[in-house]
C-alpha positions as CSV (number, residue, x, y, z in Angstrom):
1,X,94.8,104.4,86.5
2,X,95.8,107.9,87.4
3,X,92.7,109.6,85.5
4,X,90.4,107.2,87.2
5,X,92.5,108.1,90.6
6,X,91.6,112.5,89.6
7,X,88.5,111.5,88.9
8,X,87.9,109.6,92.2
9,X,89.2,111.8,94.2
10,X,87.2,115.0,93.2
11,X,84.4,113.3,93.5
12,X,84.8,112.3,97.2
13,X,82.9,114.8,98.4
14,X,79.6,113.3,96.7
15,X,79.7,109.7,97.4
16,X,76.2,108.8,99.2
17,X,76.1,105.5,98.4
18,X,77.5,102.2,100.9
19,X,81.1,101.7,100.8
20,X,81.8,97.9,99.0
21,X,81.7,95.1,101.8
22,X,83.5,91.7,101.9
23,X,81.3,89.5,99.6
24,X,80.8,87.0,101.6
25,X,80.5,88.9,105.0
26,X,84.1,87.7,106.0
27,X,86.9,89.8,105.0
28,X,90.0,87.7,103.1
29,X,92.1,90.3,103.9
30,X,95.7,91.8,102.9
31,X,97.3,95.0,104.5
32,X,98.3,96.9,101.6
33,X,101.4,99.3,101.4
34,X,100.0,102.1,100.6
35,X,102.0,102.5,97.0
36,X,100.9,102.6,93.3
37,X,101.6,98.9,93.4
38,X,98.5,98.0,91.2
39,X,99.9,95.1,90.2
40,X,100.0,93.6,93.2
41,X,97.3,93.9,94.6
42,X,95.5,92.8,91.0
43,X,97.4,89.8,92.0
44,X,95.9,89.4,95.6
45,X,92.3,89.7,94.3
46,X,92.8,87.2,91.4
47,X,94.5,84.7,94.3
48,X,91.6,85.3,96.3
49,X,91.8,88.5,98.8
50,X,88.9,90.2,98.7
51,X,89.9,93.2,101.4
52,X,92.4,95.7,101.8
53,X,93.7,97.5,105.1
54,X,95.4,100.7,104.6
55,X,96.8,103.1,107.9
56,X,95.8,106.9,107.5
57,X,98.5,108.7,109.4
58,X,96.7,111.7,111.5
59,X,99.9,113.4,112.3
60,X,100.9,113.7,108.5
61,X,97.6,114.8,107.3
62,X,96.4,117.3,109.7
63,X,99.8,119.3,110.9
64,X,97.7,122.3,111.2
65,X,94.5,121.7,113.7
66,X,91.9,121.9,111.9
67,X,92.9,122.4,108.3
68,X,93.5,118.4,107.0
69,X,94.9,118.6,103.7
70,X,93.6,115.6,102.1
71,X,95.8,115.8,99.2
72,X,99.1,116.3,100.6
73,X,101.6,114.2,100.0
74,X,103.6,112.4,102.9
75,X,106.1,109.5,103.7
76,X,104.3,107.1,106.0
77,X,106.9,104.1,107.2
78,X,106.8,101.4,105.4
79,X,107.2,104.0,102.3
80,X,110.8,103.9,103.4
81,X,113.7,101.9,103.1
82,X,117.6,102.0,103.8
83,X,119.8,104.9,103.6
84,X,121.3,104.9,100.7
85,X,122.8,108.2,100.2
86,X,124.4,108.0,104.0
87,X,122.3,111.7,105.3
88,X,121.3,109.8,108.7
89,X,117.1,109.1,107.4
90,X,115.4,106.4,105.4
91,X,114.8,106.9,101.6
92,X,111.8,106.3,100.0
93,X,111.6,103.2,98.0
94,X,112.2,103.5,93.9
95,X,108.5,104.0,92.6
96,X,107.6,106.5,95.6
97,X,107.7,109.7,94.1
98,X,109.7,112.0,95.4
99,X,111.2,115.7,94.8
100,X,111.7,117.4,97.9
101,X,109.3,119.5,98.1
102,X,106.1,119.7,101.1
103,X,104.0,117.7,99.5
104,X,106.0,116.6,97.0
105,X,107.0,112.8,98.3
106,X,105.2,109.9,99.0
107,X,101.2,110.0,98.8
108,X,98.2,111.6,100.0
109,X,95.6,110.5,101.8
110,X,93.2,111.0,99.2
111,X,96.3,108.4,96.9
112,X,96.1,105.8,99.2
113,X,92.6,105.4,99.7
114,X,91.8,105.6,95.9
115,X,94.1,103.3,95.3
116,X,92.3,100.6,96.4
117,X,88.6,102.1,96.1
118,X,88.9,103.5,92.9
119,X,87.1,101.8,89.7
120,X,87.9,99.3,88.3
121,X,89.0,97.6,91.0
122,X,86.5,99.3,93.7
123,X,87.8,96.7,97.1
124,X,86.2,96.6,100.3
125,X,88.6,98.9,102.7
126,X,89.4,99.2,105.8
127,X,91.1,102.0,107.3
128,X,93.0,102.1,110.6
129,X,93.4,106.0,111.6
130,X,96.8,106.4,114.1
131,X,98.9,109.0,114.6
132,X,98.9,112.4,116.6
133,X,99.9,115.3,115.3
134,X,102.5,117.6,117.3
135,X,99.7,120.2,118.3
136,X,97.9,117.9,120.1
137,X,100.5,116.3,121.9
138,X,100.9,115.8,125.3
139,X,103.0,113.6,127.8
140,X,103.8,110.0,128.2
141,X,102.1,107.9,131.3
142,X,104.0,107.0,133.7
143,X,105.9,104.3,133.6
144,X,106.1,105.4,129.5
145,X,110.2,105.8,128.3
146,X,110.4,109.6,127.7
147,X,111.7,109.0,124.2
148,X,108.4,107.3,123.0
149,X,107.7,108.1,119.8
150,X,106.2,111.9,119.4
151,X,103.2,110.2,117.2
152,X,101.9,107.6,120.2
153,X,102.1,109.9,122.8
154,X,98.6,110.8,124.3
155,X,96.1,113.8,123.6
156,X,97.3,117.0,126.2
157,X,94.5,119.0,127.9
158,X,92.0,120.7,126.1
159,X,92.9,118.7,122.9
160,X,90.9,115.6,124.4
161,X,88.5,115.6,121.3
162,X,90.7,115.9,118.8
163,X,90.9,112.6,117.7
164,X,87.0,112.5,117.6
165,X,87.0,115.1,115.0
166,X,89.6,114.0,112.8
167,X,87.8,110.7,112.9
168,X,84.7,111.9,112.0
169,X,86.1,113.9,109.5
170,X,88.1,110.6,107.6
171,X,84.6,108.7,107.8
172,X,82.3,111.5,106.2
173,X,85.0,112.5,103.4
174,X,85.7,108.1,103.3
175,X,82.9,106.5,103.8
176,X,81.7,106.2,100.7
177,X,84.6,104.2,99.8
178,X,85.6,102.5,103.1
179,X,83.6,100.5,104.9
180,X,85.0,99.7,108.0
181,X,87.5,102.0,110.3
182,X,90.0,101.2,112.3
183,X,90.7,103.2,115.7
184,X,94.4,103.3,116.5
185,X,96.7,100.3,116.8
186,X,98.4,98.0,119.1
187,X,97.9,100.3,122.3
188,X,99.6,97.6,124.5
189,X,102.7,97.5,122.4
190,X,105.9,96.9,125.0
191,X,107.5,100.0,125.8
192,X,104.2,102.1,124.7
193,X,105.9,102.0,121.1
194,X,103.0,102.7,119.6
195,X,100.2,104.5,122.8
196,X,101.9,106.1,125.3
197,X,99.0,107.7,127.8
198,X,97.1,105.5,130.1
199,X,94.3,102.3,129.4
200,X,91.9,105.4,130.5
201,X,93.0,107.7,128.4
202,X,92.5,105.3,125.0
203,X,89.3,104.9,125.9
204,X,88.2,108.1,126.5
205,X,90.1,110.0,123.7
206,X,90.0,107.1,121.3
207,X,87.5,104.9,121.9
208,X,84.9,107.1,121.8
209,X,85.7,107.8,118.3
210,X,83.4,104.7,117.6
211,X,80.2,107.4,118.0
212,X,81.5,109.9,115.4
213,X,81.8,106.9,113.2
214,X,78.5,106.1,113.7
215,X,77.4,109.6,113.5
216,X,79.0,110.7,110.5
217,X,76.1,108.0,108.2
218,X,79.5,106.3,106.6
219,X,77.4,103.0,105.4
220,X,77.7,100.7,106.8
221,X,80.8,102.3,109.2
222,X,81.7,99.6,111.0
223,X,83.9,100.7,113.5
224,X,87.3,98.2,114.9
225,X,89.4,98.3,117.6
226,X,91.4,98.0,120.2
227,X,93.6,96.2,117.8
228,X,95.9,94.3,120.3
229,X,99.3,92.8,120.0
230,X,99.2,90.4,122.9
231,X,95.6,89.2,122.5
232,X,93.7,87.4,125.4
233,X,90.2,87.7,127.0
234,X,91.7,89.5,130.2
235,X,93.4,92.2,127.8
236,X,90.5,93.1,126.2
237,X,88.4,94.0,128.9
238,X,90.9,96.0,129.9
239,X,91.2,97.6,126.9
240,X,87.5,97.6,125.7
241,X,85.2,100.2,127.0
242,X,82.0,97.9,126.0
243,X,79.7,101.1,126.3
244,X,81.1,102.3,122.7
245,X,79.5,101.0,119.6
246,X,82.6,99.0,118.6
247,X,81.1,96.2,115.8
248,X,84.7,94.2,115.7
249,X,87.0,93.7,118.1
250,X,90.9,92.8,116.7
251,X,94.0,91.5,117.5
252,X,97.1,90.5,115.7
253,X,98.5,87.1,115.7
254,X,101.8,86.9,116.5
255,X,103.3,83.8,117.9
256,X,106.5,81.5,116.6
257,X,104.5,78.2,115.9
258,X,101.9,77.4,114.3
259,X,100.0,75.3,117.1
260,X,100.3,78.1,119.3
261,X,98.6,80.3,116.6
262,X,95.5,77.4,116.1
263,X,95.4,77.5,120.0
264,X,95.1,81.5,120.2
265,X,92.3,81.8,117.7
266,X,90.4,79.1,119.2
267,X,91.1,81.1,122.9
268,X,89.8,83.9,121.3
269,X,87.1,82.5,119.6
270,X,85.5,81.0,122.9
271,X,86.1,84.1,124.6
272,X,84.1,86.2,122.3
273,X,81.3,83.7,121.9
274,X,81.3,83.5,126.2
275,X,80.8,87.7,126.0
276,X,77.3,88.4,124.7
277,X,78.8,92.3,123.5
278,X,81.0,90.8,121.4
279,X,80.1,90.7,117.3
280,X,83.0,89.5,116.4
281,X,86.6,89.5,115.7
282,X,89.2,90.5,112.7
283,X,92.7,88.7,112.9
284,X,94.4,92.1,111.7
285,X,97.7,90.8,111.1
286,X,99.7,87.8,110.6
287,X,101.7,85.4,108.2
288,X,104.1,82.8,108.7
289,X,107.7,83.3,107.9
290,X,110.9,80.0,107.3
291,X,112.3,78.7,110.2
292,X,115.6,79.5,108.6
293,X,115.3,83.3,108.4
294,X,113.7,83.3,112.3
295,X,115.0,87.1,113.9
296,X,113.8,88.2,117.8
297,X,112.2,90.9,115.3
298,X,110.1,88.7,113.4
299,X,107.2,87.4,114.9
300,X,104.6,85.2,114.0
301,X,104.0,81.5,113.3
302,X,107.5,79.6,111.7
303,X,107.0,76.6,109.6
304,X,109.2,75.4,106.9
305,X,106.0,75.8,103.8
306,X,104.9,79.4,105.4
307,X,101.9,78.9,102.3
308,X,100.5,76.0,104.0
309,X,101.1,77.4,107.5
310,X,99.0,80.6,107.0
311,X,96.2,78.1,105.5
312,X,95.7,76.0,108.5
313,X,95.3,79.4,110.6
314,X,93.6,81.1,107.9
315,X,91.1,78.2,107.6
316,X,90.7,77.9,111.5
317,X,90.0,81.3,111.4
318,X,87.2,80.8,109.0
319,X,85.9,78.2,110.7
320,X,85.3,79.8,113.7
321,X,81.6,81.9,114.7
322,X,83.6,84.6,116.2
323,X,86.3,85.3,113.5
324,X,84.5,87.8,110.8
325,X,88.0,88.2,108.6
326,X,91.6,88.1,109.0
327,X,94.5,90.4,107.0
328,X,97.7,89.0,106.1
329,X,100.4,91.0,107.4
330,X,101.7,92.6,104.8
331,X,101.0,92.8,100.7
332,X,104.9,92.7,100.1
333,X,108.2,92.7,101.9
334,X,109.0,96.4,100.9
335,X,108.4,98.5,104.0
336,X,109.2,96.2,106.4
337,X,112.0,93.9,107.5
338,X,112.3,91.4,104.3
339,X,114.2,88.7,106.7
340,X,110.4,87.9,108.1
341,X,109.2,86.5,104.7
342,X,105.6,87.2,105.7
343,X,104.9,88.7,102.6
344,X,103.1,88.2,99.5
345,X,105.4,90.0,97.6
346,X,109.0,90.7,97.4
347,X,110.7,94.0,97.8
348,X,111.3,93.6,93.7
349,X,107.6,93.1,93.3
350,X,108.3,89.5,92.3
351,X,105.3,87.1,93.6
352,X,106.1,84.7,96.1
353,X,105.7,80.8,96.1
354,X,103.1,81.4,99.0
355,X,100.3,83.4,97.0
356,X,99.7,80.8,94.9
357,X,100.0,77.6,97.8
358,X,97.1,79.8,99.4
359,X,95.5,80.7,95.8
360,X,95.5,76.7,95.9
361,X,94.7,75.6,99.4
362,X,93.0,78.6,101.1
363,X,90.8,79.6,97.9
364,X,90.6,76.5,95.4
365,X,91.8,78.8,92.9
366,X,93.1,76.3,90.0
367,X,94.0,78.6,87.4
368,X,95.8,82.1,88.0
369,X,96.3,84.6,85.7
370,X,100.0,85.0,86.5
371,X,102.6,82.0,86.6
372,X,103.8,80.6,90.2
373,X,107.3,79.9,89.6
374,X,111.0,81.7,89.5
375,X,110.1,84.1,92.1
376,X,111.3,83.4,94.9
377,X,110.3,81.5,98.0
């Protein structure tokens, strides 16, 4: 794996040919952390998944303007975990290398794209680019807390078209091996956790990313967004500027029962079809968790069997004109807060109960490569 990795990534610069697509034109999707767990996601494709989601993190890759270093290692975060030696900052998790050094812990861009594009395994991808970097930074809307985090806030004058270029810099060195990205996420988080300038200001600076895409000739480049996390048909015309060549709108799915998650997609699905500029939507995120391990931090559908849970919304999803893919939250629990029990994976890297009851269900697989039992719920 790490020759083919080398080998992938110095050739970057000479892929010409279309990036692998879903198979089937809908995108069974997981969002991978973006680690050297091969295993895992080996697992996920023989269950079924057919497409990965990975974040790029602008701020980490380009902390000199103009000068992206592709190859430089970084800590994105959910490639941290507790603190275990008590210094006051998350630890990378065991695996992530690590030796304290710039550009000597966690893993580059160039990493974390090849490890899902490289051969043999060659997924579809699907990159969602967020981040900015503390050059281009300026100041929070009003109404914006002014301890947002440094990486949501807002482009400052005469760094409008930054984001452009670093977009249309990840699709011409990427699109060979992506085939969809993904610009910025959840811009109506509460307390502008994750965009912190104005509804007019995302669409200017980020929205109209969606040409570069386009312009770059990543095949097929589809390009996502706004990526909501309060999805309805009012939201996204406010968020939407419809005169960009978006091909998929998105939104994540999070709500605590599972009839109010059949009710959104169906909302969503006749809003879409009602709009005639809208393709089509991914579901970008979502997985049920147990009733029993409910936190106010942990959203998303709660059913006692959280397999069969994210099949009913999985196959609503499917069933519906407007929904072109959906991602399951997250690939395994490591990264993120393991009391939600979304995952596919445990922090150990022990495979849940759940893959295979949506193996099963969701994809009719029968037979798996990998036995179902003793790990875990």
């Amino acid at each position: 794996m790490r020759w083919s990795l080398l080998v992938f990534v110095a050739a970057w610069p000479f892929l010409l040919a279309g990036a692998p697509v879903p198979p089937t034109g809908f995108a069974n999707g997981v969002n991978g952390l973006p680690r050297g767990l091969t295993a895992a996601l080996d697992d996920a494709s023989a269950a079924g998944f057919d497409t990965v989601r990975t974040f790029l993190r602008w701020d980490k890759i380009e902390t000199v303007e103009g000068r992206p270093d592709w190859s430089c290692r970084y800590l994105g975060g959910v490639d941290v975990g507790p603190d275990t030696n008590d210094d006051g900052r998350p630890d990378a998790w065991p695996g992530i290398p690590c030796d304290g050094t710039p550009c000597g812990c966690g893993y580059s861009a160039d990493e974390r794209v090849a490890m899902v594009a490289a051969d043999p395994r060659r997924m579809p991808l699907f990159l969602t680019i967020i981040g900015t970097p503390a050059w281009a930074r300026g100041q929070p809307a009003d109404g914006c807390p002014r301890d947002v985090p440094p990486r949501a806030l807002p482009l400052k004058a005469g760094k409008e078209d930054a984001y452009r270029r670093f977009v249309a810099a990840v699709a011409e060195r990427y699109g060979g091996a992506a085939y969809a990205f993904g610009l910025w996420n959840e811009p109506d988080l509460d307390a502008c956790q994750a965009w912190a300038g104005t509804v007019r200001q995302f669409k200017e600076q980020i929205l109209s990313a969606a040409t570069t895409v386009k312009a770059s000739g990543a095949d097929p480049g589809l390009v996502v967004a706004p990526t909501l996390e309060s999805p309805s048909g009012p939201a996204m015309d406010t968020w939407m500027d419809w005169s960009q060549p978006v091909d998929l709108l998105s939104f994540n799915l999070y709500v605590t029962k599972v009839p109010l998650g059949l009710a959104k997609i169906e909302e969503m699905n006749a809003w879409c079809r009602a709009r005639r500029r809208c393709r089509g939507f991914y579901v970008t995120e979502f997985g049920a968790h147990p009733p029993a391990r409910q936190k106010p931090h942990c959203p998303g559908p709660v059913a006692p069997d959280p397999g069969a849970a994210d099949v009913a919304l999985m196959k609503r999803c499917r069933a519906r004109r407007g929904c072109a893919g959906f991602f399951l939250y997250r690939l395994t629990d490591q990264g993120g807060p393991s009391t939600c029990g979304r995952a596919l994976i445990t922090a150990r890297g022990c495979r849940k109960r759940r893959l295979c009851t949506i193996a099963e269900r969701f994809f009719g697989r029968t037979t798996l490569p990998f036995e179902c039992s003793g790990c875990g719920p």
